[in-house]
C-alpha positions as a LaTeX table, in Angstrom:
\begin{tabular}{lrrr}
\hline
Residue & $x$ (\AA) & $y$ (\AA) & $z$ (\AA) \\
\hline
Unk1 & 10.22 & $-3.16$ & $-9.12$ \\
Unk2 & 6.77 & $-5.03$ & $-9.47$ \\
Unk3 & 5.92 & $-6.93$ & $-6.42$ \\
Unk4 & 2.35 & $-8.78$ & $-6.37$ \\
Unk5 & 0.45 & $-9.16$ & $-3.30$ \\
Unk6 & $-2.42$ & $-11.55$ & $-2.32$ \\
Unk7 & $-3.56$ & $-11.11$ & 1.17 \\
Unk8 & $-6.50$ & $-12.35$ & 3.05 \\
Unk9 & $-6.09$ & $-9.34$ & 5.43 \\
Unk10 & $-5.65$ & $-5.76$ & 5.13 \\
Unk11 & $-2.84$ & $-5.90$ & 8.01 \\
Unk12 & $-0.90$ & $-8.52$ & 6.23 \\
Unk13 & $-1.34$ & $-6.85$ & 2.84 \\
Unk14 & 0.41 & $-3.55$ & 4.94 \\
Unk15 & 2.82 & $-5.81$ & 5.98 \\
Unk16 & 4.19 & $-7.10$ & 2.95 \\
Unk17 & 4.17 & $-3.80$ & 1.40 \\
Unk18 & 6.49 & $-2.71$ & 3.79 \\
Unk19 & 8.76 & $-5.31$ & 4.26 \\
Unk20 & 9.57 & $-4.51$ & 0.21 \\
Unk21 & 9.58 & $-0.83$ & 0.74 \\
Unk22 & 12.54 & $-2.35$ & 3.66 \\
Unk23 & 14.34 & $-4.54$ & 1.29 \\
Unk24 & 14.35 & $-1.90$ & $-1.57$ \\
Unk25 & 15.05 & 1.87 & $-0.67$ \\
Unk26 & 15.32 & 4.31 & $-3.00$ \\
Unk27 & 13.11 & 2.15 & $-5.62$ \\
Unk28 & 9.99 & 2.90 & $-6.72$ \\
Unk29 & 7.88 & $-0.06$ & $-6.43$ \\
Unk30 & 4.72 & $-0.65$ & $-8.29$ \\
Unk31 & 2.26 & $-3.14$ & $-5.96$ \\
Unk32 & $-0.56$ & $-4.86$ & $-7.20$ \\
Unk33 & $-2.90$ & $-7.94$ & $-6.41$ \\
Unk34 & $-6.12$ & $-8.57$ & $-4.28$ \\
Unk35 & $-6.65$ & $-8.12$ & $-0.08$ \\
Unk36 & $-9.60$ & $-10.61$ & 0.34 \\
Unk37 & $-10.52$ & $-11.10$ & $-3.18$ \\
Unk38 & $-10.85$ & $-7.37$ & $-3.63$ \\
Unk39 & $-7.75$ & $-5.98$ & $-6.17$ \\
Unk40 & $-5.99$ & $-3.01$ & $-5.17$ \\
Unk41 & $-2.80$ & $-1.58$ & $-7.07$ \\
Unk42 & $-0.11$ & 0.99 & $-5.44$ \\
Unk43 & 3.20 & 3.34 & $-6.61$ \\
Unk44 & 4.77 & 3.98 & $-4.00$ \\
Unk45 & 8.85 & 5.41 & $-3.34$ \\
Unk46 & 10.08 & 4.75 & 0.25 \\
Unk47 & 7.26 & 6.15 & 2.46 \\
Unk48 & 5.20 & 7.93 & $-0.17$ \\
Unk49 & 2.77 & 6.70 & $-2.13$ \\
Unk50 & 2.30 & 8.46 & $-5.07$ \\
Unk51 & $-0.57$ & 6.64 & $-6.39$ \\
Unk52 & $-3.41$ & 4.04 & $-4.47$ \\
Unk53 & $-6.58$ & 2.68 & $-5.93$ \\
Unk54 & $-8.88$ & 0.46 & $-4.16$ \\
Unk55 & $-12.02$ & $-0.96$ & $-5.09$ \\
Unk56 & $-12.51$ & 1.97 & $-7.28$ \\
Unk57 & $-10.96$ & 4.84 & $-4.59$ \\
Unk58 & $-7.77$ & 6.52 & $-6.15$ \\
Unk59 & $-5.41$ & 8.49 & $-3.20$ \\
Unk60 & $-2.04$ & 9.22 & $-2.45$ \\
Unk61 & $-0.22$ & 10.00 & 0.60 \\
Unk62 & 1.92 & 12.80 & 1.46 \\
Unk63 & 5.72 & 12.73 & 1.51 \\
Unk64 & 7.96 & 12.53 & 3.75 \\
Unk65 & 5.93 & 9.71 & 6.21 \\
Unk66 & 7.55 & 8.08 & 9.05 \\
Unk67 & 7.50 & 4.63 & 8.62 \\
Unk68 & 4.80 & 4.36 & 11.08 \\
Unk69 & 3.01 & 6.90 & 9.24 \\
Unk70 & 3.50 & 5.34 & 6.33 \\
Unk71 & 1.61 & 1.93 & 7.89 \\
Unk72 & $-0.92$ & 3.63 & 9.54 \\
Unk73 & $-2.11$ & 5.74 & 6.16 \\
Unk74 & $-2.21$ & 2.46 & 4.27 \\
Unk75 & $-4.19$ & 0.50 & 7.11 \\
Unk76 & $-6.36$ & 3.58 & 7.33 \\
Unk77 & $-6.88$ & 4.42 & 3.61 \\
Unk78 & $-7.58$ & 0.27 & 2.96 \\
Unk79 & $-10.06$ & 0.11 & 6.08 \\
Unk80 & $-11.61$ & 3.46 & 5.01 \\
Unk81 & $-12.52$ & 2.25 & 1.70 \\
Unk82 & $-13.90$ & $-1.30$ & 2.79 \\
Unk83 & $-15.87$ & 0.17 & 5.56 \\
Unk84 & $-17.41$ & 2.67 & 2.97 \\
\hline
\end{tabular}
């Protein structure tokens, strides 16, 4: 599933991430569009993301993340990145 994000915040970027990952478990969904102008493109499968890029940054998380874990990677990976 391709969902396409354009976000003027990081948090609301995180948000809509996860309310797909909510209405589609056990799909992999491929994320992609801009958080403030900047683009950013995702893989992720329930709480993992496999695959992250950011303004040139490529990551991934771990499996297995709470959902909460999940959120707080993302808002920390995205804030890491724009901060840098």
């Amino acid at each position: 599933m391709e969902i396409i994000i354009n976000s003027t915040t990081i948090e609301e970027a995180v948000n809509e991430v996860n309310a797909a990952r909510q209405k589609n478990p056990k799909t992999w969904i491929f994320s992609k569009g801009t958080i403030n102008g900047k683009k950013f493109a995702m893989k992720s499968y329930g709480t993992w993301v496999q695959v992250l890029e950011y303004q040139g940054v490529r990551d991934g998380s771990g499996s297995g993340l709470s959902v909460a874990g999940f959120k707080r990677y993302l808002l920390k990976e995205f804030k890491a990145v724009e901060n840098s």
